[in-house]
C-alpha positions in Angstrom: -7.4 -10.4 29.0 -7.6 -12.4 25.9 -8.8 -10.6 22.4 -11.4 -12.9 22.5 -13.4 -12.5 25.5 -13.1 -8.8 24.9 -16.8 -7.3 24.2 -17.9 -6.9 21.0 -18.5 -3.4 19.1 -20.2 -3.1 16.3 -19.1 0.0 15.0 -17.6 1.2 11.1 -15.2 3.7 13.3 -12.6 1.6 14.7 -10.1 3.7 17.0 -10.3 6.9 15.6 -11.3 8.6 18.8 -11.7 12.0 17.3 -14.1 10.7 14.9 -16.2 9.4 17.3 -16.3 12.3 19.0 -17.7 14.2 16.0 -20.1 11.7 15.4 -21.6 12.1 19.1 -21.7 16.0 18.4 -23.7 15.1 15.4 -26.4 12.9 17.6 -26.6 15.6 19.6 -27.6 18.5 17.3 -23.8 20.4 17.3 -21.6 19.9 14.5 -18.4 22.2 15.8 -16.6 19.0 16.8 -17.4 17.7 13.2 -15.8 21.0 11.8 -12.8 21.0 13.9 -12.0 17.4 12.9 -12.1 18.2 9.2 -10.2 21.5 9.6 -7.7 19.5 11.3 -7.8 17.0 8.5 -7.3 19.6 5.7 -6.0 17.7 2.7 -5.4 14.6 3.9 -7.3 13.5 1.3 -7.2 9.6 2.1 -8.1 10.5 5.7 -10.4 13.3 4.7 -13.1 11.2 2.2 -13.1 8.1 5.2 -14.2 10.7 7.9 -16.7 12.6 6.0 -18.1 9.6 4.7 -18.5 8.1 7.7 -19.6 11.3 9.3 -22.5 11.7 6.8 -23.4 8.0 7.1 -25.3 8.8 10.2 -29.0 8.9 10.4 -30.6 11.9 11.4 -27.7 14.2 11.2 -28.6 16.1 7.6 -30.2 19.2 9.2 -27.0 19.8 11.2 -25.1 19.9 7.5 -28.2 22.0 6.6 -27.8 24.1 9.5 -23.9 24.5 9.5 -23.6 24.9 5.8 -26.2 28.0 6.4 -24.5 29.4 9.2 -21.0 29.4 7.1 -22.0 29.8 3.7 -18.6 30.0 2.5 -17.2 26.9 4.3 -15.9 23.9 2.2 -17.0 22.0 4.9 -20.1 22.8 5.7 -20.5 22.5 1.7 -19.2 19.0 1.4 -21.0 17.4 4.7 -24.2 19.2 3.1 -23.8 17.5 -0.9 -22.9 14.6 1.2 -26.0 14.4 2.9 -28.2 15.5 0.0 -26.1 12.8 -2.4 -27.0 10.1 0.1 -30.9 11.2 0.7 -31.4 11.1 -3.0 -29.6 7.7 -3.7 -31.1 6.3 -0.6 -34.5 7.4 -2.0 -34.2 5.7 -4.9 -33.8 2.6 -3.8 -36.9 2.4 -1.8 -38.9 3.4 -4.6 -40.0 6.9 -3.7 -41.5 9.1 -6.2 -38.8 10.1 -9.1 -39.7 14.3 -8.5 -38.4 13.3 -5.0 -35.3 11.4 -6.1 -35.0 14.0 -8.9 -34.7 17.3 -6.5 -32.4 15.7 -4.1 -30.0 15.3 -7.2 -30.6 18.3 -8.3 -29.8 20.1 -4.7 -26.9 17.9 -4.3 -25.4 19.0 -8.0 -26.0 22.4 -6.8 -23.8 22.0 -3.8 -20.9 20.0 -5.6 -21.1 23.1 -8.2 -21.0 25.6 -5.1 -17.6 23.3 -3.9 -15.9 23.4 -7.4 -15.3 27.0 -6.4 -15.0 26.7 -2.6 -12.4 23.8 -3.0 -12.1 23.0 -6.0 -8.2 20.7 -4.7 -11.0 18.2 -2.8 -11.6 15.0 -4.6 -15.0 15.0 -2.9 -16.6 16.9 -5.2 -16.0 14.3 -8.0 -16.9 11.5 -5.7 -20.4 12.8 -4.9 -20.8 12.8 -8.5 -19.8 9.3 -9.1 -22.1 8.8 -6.4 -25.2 10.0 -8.1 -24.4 8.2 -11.1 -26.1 5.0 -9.6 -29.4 6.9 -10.0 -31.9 6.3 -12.9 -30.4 8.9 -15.4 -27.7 9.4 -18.2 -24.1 9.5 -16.3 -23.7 12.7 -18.6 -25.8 14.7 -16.2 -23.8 14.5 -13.6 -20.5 15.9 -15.5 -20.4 19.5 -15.5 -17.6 19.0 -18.4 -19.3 16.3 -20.0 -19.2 18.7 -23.4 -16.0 19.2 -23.6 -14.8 15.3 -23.1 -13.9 13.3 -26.3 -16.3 10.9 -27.6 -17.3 8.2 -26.6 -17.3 9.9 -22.9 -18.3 6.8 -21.1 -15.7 4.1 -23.2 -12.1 3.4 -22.6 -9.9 3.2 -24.9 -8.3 -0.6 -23.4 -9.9 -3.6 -24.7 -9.4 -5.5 -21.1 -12.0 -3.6 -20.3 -15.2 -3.0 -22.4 -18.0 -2.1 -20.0 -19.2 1.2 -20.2 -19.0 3.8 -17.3 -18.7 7.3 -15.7 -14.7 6.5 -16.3 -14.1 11.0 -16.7 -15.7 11.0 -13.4 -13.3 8.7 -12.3 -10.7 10.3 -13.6 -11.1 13.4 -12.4 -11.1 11.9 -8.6 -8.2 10.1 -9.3 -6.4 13.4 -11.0 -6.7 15.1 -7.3 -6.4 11.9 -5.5 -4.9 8.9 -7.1 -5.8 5.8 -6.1 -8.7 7.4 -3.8 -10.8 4.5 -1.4 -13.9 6.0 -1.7 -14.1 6.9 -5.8 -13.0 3.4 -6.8 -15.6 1.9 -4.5 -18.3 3.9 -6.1 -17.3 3.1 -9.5 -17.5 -0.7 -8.4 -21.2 0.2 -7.2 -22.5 1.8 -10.1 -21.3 -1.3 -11.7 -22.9 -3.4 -9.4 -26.2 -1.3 -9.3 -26.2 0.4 -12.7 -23.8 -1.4 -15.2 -24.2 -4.9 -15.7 -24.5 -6.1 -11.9 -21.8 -8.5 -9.6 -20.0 -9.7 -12.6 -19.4 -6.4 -14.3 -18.6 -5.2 -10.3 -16.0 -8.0 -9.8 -14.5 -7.3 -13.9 -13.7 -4.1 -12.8 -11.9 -4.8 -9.7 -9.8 -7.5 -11.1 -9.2 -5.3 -14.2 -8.3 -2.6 -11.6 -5.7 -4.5 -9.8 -4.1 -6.3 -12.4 -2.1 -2.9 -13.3 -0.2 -0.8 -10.9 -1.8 0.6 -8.5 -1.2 3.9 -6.4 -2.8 2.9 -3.3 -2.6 -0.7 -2.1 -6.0 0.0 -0.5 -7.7 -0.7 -3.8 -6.7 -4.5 -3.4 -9.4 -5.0 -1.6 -12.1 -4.4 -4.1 -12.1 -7.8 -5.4 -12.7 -8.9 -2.0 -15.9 -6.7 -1.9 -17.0 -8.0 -5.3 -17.0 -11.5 -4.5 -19.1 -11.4 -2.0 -21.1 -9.2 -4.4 -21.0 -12.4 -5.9 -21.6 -14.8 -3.4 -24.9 -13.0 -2.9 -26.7 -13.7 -6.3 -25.0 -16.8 -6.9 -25.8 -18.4 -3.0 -27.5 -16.0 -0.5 -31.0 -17.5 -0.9 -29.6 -20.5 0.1 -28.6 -22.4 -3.4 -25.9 -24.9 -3.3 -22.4 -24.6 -3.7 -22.1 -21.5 -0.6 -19.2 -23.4 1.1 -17.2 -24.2 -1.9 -17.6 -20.8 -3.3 -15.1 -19.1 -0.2 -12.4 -22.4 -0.4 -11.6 -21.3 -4.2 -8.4 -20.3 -6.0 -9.9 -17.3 -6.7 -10.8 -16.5 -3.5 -7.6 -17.1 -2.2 -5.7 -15.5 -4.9 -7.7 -11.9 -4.2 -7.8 -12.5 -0.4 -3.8 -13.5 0.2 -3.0 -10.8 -2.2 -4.7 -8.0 0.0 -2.8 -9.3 3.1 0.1 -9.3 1.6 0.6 -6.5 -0.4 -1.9 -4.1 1.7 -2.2 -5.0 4.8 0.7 -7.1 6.3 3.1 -4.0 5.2 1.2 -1.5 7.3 2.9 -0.6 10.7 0.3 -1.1 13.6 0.6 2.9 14.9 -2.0 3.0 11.1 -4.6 0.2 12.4 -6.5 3.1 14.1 -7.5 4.4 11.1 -8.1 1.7 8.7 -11.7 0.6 7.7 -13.4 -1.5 9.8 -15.4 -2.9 7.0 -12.3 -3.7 5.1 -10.7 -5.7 7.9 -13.9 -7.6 7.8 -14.3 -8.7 4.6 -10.7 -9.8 4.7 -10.7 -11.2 7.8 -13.9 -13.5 6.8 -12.2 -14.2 2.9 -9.1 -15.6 5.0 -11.0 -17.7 7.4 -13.6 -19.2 4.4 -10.4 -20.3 2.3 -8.2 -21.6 5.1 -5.6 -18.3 5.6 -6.0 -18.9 9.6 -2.5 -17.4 10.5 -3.1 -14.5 8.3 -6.7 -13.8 9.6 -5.7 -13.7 13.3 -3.6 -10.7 12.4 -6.3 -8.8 10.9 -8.5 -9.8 13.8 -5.7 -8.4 16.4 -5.9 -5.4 13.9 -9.7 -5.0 14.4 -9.5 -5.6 18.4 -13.1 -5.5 20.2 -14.8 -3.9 16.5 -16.8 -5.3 13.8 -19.3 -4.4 10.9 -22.3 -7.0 10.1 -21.1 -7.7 6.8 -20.4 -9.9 5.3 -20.8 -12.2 8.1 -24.7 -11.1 8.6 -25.2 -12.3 4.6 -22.9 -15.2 4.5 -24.5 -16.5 7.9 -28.2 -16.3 6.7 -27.4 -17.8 3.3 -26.1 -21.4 5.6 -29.2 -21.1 7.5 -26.4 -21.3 10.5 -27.5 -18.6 13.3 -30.2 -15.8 13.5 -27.5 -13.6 14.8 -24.5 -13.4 13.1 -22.5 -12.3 15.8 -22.6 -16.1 17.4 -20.9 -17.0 14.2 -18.2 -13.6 14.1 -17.3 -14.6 17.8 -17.2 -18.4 17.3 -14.7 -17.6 14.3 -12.6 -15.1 15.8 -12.0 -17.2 19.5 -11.4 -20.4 16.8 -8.6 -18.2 14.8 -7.3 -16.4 18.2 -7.0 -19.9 20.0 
């Protein structure tokens, strides 16, 4: 049977079977599946940050945390799904407006787990990303830094004049100390930049800064990808003119054919199982908007029957082409596939 006519599944998870697994548990009130699968894990720290992220992306599943993590106090596990959750409920909160005590004690509660994790584990990156995750709330980075004052001044400057915005950069650092070149902490430094530091242009300014030096993981070529669509979306997605020639740019292709070839295209296929989904996406849908067609088919064969909304949902509102952005995703992919 053709890729094509296979049936689509909107899903973040992909292949990764065992993940899936957990997350059912989850739904269903048990997380010993969930703790199994990061056991098994361990300090796999690439694979570890994608799973728990994606296991505490889930929505109703933070009493299970709240219940494991009191049933095994002393588990890393149960103490990172937990500061996950709580990280998420108070960021989340923020941005639809709740009361600030209310945003304020989920931070608090979440610092108070990463704290509890700096002796549990303190080897896991996680524990800084959570941080940098908190940092796109309404308060001084410096809060969220248990070293903050012990750092040289200025604590939130680097010291490179190819890049001059100000940041969480020792948070960053410290993620990147126990994992360089981790997914997940470079992506949430590109948010608070996008949400907290100066909005899509500072976003994308970091991410091209980021991957014009050398990189550790090839992953991180993708960011520019995610920040021009950050892009796309204040410059077009109500509609203003210019949407089509934004995707059939130099730029764009520059960032896009870079990704493929440098991150993707090396990758032996026994890996696709456990890439992002929402990373094929984007690139699959930068190829396609600047003319890569041979590339993207790969990336679609890479994807199979899964795909996130994004950025098709935003792109395909913006044209005013489809209510359902799935017409457009399957009309693309058959076209490429033919």
């Amino acid at each position: 049977m053709p890729l094509r006519d296979i049936t689509l599944i909107v899903s973040p998870i992909g292949e990764d079977t065992d993940l899936r697994a957990a997350l059912e548990d989850l739904k269903l009130g048990r997380y010993l599946a969930a703790r199994d699968l990061l056991s098994r894990t361990g300090s796999h720290w690439a694979l570890r940050t994608s799973r728990s992220q994606l296991l505490a992306a889930g929505t109703g599943e933070a009493g299970v945390f709240k219940a494991w993590r009191d049933e095994e106090p002393d588990s890393p596990h149960a103490c990172m799904m937990w500061a996950r959750a709580l990280t998420r409920a108070a960021v989340e909160a923020y941005r639809k407006g709740e009361r600030q005590q209310v945003v304020g004690r989920a931070a608090a509660l979440a610092q108070q787990e990463w704290r509890r994790l700096d002796h549990l584990w303190p080897e896991c990156p996680v524990r800084w990303i959570g941080r940098l995750h908190l940092t796109q709330l309404p308060y001084s980075a410096h809060y969220f830094d248990p070293y903050a004052q012990r750092r040289r001044v200025p604590w939130d400057q680097l010291d490179d004049p190819a890049m001059h915005y100000r940041g969480p950069w020792p948070l960053l650092d410290e993620v990147n100390r126990l994992h360089p070149g981790n997914r997940e902490g470079h992506h949430r430094m590109r948010e608070y930049f996008l949400y907290r530091g100066g909005g899509a242009a500072a976003a994308m300014q970091f991410s091209a800064w980021l991957v014009s030096g050398r990189l550790s993981n090839a992953e991180l070529l993708m960011l520019p990808v995610y920040s021009l669509l950050d892009l796309y979306r204040e410059r077009h997605g109500d509609g203003r003119g210019g949407a089509l020639q934004f995707w059939q740019t130099a730029q764009v292709r520059h960032y896009a054919c870079r990704a493929y070839d440098e991150w993707f295209a090396p990758l032996p296929a026994t890996e696709y199982p456990w890439l992002s989904i929402s990373d094929l996406s984007h690139l699959a849908h930068a190829l396609v908007a600047c003319g890569e067609d041979e590339r993207a088919a790969w990336v679609f064969k890479a994807m199979g029957p899964y795909a996130m909304p994004q950025p098709w949902k935003d792109v395909n509102a913006s044209l005013g082409r489809s209510r359902d952005w799935t017409d457009a995703f399957l009309r693309i992919r058959a076209s490429v596939l033919r």
